[in-house]
C-alpha positions as CSV (number, residue, x, y, z in Angstrom):
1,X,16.7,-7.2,4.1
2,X,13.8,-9.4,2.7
3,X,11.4,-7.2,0.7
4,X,7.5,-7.6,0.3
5,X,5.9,-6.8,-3.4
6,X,2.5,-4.8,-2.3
7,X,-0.8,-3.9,-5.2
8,X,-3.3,-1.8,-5.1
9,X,-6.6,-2.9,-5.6
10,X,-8.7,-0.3,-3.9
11,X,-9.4,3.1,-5.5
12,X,-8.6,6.4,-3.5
13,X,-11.5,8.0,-4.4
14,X,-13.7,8.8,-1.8
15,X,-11.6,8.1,0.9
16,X,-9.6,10.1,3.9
17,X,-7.4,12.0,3.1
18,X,-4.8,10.2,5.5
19,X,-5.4,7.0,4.1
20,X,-4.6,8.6,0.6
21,X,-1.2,9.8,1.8
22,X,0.0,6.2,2.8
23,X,-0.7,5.4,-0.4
24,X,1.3,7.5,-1.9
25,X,4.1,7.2,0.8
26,X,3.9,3.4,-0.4
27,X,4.2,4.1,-3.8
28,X,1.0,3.7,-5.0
29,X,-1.9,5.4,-6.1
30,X,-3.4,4.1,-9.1
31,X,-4.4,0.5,-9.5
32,X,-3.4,-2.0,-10.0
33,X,-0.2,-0.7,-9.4
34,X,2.7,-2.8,-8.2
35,X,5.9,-2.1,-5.9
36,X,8.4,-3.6,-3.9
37,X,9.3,-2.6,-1.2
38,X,11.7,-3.7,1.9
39,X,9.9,-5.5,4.5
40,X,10.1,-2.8,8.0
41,X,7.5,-2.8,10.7
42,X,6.6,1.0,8.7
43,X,5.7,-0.6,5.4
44,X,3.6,-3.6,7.6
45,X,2.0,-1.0,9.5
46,X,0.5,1.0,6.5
47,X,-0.3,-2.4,4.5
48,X,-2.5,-3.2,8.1
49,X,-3.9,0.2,8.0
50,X,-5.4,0.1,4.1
51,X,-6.2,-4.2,3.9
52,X,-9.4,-2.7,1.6
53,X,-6.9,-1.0,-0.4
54,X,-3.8,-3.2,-0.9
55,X,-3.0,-6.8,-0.6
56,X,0.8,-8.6,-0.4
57,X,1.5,-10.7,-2.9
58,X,4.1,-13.3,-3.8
């Protein structure tokens, strides 16, 4: 499978707390942070759900 490489650059402070857990089920959670991750339609769902707090990159 094709995988997507996904940073933070939003903080989580001040924010729901549901929108910190997909953070952290991404991986992430301080920033800057990078990961990689394989490309599902559950890892494009919670990259369309934070696009404040994360951005795809190449």
């Amino acid at each position: 499978m094709a995988t997507i490489k996904i940073k933070q650059i939003g903080s989580p402070i001040r924010r729901p707390e549901s929108q910190k857990k997909i953070l952290i089920g991404l991986g992430l959670g301080k920033m800057h942070r990078v990961v990689e991750r394989q490309d599902t339609p559950e890892v494009r769902g919670a990259i369309a759900k934070l696009p404040h707090m994360v951005k795809v990159i190449d």
